[in-house]
C-alpha positions as CSV (number, residue, x, y, z in Angstrom):
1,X,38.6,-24.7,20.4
2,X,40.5,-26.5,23.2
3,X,37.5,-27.4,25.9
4,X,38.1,-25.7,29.7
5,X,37.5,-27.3,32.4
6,X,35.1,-24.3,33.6
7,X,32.7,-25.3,30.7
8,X,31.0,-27.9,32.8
9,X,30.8,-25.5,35.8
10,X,28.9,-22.9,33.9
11,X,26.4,-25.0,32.8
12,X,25.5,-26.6,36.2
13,X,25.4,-23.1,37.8
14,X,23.1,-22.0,35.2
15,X,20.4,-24.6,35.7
16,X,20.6,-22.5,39.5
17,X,21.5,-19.1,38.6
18,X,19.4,-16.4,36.4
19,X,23.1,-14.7,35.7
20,X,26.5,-16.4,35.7
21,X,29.4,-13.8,35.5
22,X,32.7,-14.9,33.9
23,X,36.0,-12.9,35.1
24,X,39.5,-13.6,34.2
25,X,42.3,-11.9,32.6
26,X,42.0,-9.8,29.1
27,X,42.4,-12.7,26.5
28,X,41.9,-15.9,28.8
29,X,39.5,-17.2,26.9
30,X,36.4,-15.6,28.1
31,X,34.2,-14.5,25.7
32,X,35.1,-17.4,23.8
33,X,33.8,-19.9,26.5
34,X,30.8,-18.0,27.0
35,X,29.5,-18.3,23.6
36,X,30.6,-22.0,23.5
37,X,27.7,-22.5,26.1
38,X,25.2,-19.7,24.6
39,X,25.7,-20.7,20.6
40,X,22.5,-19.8,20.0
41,X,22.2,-16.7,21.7
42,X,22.6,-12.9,21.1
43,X,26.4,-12.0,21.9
44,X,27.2,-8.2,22.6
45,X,30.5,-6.7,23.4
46,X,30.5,-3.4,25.3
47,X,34.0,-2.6,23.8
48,X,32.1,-1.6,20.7
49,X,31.6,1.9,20.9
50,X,28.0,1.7,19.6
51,X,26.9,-1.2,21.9
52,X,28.2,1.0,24.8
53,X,26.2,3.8,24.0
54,X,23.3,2.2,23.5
55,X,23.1,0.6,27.2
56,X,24.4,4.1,28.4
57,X,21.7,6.3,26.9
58,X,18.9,4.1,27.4
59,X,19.9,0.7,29.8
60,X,15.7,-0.6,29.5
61,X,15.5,-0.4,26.0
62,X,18.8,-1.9,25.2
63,X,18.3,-5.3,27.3
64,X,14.4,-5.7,26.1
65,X,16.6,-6.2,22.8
66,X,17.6,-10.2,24.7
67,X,13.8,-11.4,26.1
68,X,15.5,-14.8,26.0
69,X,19.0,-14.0,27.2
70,X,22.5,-12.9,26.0
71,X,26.2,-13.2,26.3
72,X,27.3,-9.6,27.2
73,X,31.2,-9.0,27.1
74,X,33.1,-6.7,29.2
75,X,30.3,-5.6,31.5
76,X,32.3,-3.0,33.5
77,X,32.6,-0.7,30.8
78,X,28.8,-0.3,31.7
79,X,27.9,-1.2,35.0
80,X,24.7,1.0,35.1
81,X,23.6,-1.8,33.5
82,X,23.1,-4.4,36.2
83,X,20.3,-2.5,38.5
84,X,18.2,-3.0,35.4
85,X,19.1,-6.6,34.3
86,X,18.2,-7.2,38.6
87,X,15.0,-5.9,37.5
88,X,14.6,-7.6,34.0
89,X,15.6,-11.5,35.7
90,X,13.7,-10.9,39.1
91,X,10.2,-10.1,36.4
92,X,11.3,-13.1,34.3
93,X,12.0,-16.0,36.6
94,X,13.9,-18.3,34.7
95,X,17.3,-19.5,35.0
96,X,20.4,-19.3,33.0
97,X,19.4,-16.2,30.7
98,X,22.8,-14.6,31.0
99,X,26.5,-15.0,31.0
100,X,28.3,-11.5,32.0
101,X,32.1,-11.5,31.2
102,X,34.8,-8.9,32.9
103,X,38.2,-8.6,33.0
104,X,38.4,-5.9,35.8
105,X,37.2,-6.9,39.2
106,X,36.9,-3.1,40.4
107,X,33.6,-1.0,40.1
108,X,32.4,-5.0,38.2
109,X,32.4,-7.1,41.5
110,X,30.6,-4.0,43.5
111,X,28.3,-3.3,40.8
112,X,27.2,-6.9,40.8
113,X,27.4,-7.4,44.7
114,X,25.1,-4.5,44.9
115,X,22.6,-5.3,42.3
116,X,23.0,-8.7,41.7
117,X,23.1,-10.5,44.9
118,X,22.0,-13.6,45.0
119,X,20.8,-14.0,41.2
120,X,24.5,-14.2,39.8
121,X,26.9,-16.8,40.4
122,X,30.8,-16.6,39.6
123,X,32.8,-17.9,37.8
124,X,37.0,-17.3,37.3
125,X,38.7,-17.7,34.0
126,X,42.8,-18.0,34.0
127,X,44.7,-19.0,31.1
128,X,44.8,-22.5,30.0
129,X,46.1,-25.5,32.7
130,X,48.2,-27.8,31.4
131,X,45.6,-30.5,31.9
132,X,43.5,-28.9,29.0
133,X,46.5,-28.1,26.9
134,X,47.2,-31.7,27.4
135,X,44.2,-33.0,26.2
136,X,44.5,-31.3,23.1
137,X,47.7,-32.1,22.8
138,X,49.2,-28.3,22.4
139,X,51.7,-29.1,25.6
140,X,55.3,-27.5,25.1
141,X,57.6,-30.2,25.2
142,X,60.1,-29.1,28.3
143,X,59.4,-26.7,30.9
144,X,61.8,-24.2,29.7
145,X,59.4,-23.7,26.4
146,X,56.3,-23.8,29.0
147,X,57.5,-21.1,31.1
148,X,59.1,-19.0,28.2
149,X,55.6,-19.4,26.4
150,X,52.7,-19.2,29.2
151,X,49.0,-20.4,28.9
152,X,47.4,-17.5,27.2
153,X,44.8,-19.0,24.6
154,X,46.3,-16.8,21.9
155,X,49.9,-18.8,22.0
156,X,48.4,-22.1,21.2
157,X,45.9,-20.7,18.2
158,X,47.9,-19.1,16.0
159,X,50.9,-18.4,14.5
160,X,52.8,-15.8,16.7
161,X,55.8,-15.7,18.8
162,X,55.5,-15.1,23.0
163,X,57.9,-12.0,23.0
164,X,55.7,-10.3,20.2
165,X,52.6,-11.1,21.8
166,X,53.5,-10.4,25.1
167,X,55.0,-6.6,23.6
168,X,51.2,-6.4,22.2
169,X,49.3,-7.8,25.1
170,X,51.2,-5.8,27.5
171,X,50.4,-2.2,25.4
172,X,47.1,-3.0,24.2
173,X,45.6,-4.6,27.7
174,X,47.4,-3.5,30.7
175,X,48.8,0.1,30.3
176,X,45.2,1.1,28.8
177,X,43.1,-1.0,31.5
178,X,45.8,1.0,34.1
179,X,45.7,4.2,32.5
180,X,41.3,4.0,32.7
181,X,41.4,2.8,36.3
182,X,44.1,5.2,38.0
183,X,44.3,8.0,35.3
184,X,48.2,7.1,35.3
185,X,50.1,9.7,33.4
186,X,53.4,8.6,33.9
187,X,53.4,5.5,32.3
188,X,57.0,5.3,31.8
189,X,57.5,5.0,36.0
190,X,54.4,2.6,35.9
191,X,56.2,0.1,33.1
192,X,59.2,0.2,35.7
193,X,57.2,-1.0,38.5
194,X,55.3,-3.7,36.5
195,X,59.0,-5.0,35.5
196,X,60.4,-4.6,39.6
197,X,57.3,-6.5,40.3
198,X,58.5,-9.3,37.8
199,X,61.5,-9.5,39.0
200,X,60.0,-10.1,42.7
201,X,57.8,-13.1,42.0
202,X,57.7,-15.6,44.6
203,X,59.4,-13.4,47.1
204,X,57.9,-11.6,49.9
205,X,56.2,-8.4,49.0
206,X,58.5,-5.3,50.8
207,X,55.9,-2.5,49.2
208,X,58.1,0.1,50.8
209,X,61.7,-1.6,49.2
210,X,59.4,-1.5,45.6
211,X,58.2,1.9,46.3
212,X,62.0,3.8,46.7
213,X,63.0,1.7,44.0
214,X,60.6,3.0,41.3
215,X,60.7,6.8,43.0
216,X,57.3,6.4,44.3
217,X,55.2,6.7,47.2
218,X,54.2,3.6,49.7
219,X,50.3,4.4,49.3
220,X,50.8,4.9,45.2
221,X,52.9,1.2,45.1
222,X,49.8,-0.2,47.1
223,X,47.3,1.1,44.9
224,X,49.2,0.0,42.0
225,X,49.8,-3.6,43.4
226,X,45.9,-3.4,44.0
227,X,45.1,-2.7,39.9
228,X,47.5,-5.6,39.1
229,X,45.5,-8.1,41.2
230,X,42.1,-6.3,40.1
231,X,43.2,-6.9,36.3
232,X,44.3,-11.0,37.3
233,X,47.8,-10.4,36.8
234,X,49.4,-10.5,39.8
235,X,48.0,-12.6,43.2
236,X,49.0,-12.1,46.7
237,X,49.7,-15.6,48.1
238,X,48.9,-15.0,52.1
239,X,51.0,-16.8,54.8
240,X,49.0,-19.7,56.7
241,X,47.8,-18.9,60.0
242,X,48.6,-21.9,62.1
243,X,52.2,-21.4,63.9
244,X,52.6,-24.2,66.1
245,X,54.5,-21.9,68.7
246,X,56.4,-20.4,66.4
247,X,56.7,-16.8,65.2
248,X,55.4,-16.4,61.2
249,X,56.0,-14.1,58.8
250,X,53.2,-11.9,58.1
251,X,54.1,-10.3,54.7
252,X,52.2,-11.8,51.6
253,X,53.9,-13.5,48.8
254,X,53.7,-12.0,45.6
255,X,53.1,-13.8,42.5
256,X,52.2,-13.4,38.5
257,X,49.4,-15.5,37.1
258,X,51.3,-16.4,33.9
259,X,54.8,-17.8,33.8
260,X,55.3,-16.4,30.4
261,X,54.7,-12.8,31.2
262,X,57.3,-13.1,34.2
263,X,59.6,-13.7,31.3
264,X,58.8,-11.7,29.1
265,X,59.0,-8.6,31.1
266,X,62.3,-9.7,32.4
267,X,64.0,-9.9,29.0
268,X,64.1,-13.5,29.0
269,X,63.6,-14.5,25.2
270,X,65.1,-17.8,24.8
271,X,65.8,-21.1,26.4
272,X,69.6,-20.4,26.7
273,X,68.5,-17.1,28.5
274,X,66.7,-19.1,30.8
275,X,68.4,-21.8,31.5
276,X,71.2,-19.8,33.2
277,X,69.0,-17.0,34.6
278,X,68.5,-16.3,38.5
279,X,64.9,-15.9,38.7
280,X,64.2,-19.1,36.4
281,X,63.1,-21.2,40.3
282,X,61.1,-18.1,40.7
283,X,59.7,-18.4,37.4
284,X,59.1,-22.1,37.5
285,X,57.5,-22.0,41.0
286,X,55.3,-19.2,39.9
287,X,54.2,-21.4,37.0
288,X,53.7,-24.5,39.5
289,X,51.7,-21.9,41.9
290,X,49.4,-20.8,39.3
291,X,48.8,-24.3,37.9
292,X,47.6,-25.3,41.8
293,X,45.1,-21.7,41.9
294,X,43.9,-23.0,38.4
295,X,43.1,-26.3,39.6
296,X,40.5,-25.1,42.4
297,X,39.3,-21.9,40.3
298,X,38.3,-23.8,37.3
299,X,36.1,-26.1,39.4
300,X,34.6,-23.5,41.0
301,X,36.1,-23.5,43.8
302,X,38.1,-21.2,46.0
303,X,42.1,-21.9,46.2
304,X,42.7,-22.0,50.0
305,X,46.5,-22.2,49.2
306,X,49.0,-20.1,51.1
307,X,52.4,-20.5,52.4
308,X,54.0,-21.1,55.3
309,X,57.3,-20.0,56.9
310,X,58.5,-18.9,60.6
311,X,61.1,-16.6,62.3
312,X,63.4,-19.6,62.6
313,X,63.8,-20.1,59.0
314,X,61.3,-23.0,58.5
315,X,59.2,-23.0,55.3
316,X,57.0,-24.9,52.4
317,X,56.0,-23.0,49.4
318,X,52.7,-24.0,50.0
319,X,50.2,-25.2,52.3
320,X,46.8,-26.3,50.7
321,X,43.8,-27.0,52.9
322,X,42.3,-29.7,51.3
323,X,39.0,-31.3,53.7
324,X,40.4,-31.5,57.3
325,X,44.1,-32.0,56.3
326,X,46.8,-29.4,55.4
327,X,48.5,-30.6,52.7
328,X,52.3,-29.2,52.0
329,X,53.9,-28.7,48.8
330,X,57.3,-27.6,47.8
331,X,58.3,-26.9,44.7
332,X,61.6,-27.2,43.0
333,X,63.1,-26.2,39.4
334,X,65.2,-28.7,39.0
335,X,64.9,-31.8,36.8
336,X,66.5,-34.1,39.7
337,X,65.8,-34.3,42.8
338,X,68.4,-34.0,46.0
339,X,67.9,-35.5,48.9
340,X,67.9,-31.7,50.8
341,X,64.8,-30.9,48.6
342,X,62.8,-33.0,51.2
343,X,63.7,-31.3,54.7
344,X,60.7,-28.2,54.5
345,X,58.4,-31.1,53.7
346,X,59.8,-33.3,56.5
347,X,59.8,-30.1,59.3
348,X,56.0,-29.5,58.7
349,X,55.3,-33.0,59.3
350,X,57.3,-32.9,62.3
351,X,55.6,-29.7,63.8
352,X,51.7,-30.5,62.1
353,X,51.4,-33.8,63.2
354,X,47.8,-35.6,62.4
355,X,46.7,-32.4,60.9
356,X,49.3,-32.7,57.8
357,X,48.1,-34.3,54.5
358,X,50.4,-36.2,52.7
359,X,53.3,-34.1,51.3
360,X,54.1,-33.6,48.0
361,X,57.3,-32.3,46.2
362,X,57.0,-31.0,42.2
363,X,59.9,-30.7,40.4
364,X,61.1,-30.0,36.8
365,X,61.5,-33.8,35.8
366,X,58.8,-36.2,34.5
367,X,58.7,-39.0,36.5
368,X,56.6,-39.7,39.6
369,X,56.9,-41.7,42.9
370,X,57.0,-42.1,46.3
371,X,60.2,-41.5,48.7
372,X,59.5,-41.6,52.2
373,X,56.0,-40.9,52.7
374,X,56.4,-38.1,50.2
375,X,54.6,-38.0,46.6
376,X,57.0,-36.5,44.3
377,X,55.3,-35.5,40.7
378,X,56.4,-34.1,37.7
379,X,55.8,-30.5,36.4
380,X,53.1,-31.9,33.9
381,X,51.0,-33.2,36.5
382,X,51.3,-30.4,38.8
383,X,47.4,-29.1,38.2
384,X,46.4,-32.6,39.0
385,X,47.7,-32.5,42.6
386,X,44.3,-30.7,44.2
387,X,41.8,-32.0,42.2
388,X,39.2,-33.0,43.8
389,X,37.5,-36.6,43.8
């Protein structure tokens, strides 16, 4: 098993917490975590058909089965479940008895909010950061395999190829987990708009442009972006607020958590593909985007990451509050690194003054240094760049 980072945050927040839910992605790594922490206790998955009926037909007498505790997987298949587990940890009083996994954050996070206030803390589960595949030494060799392959756990644990996985993950996980949110029938239009959505990473989300293109309406685009996010597949990356007298764009950024997926449902299947491919700076800054959300996430900590870009044609991929300071970060594909690549960076300085943190440019080459007052790092150290401490 390669150690996550999270490991260490689940086990301080349940020496606080009666309940700590895990969420993430289908096949992040989840339920595997959870009993990594629990080995000694009860593990239950409500995918089982059995299990599920059990904590339907009678919720009480199914948790009095766990008086010390349990991992229960995929809670939102049952979420009349949680009013009784508020009842069962508010009688018992000690901490850490459970770990709740989900992979969908509808009907789950309102279930919990409402019953579980205060007595659960959270915890979110991506796909592995290059720092952990690093430390178990499972890294691909150049980004071109990195961003063909992803982070999903199941990559780096067996023997199978990303574009069969992918074909499986995609028609096992995310038409199903659509069809049961949405009731989706045609599933041939909503296949076309995960694939338009692809092809839009890292750019600007025009709901309406996506909408005509697939042949639906703007309210059925929005609710479909919405499943997406509520699944961890796609994020919205919001434009910073601060505009220093200049008009911003307002539209959202949209962006897949996994690199490898972005490929895969754009047809890219090989290196050669793409090496010469259009989208491969969208690709690689949606891998360098995700890396940075991984960072703060698996530390238990919120992102605060956004983007920032005005009417006048100013912009840095991203702007990361980090303490007092805003700290700018562009990103570029290549393994070299021009002298133009420096001018967002150098603009936001101009216009943020004492407020900016020190910039940092991440490219597709390995080396690291300094140019300018900028800190330029290579694509491997990328999750490294908001760690905290």
């Amino acid at each position: 098993m390669i150690k996550r980072d999270s490991e260490l945050i689940i086990r301080r927040l349940l020496r606080g917490f009666p309940v700590v839910t895990l969420t993430g992605p289908r096949q992040s790594g989840k339920t595997t975590l959870a009993k990594a922490v629990f080995p000694d206790r009860p593990y239950v998955s409500l995918e089982d058909p059995d299990k599920l009926l059990a904590a339907r037909d009678d919720p009480r007498s199914f948790l009095k089965r766990f008086p010390d505790g349990a991992v229960l997987d995929e809670v939102q298949r049952c979420p009349e479940l949680l009013s009784y587990l508020q009842t069962i940890v508010d009688s018992d009083g000690r901490m850490g008895l459970f770990i709740l996994t989900g992979s969908q954050q509808f009907g789950l996070m309102s279930g919990i909010t409402q019953s579980l206030a205060g007595r659960t803390a959270f915890v979110e589960l991506l796909p592995f950061s290059v720092n952990e595949l690093s430390r178990a030494d499972k890294m691909p060799l150049d980004s071109d395999s990195m961003l063909l392959a992803g982070c999903y756990p199941p990559l780096y644990d067996r023997a199978v190829s990303p574009a069969d996985w992918f074909a499986a993950y995609v028609t096992a996980y995310i038409e199903r987990d659509v069809r049961q949110l949405l009731k989706i029938q045609e599933l041939e239009t909503f296949q076309r708009f995960v694939r338009l959505c692809a092809g839009r990473t890292g750019q600007l989300l025009n709901l309406s442009g996506v909408a005509t293109e697939c042949g639906i309406t703007h309210n059925t685009a929005k609710a479909w972006i919405s499943v997406l996010e509520a699944s961890y597949l796609v994020f919205l990356l919001r434009p910073h607020h601060a505009n220093f007298n200049k008009r911003l764009v307002k539209m959202p950024k949209l962006y897949f958590y996994d690199a490898g997926l972005v490929s895969w449902l754009l047809g890219i299947r090989t290196g050669e593909q793409l090496a010469t491919h259009p989208l491969r700076g969208s690709i690689f800054e949606t891998f360098v985007i995700a890396e940075l959300v991984k960072s703060r996430l698996h530390q238990g900590e919120r992102p605060h990451v956004y983007f920032w870009r005005d009417s006048n044609g100013n912009e840095v991929d991203i702007i990361a509050e980090q303490g007092t300071k805003l700290v700018p970060l562009e990103i570029k594909s290549g393994q070299t690194v021009a002298r133009d690549s420096f001018a967002g960076l150098e603009k936001w300085r101009t216009l943020a003054g004492d407020l900016s943190g020190e910039p940092v440019l991440i490219y597709g080459g390995d080396e690291a240094y300094r140019h300018q007052g900028v800190r330029v790092v290579g694509w491997k150290e990328c999750g490294q760049v908001l760690k905290s401490g």
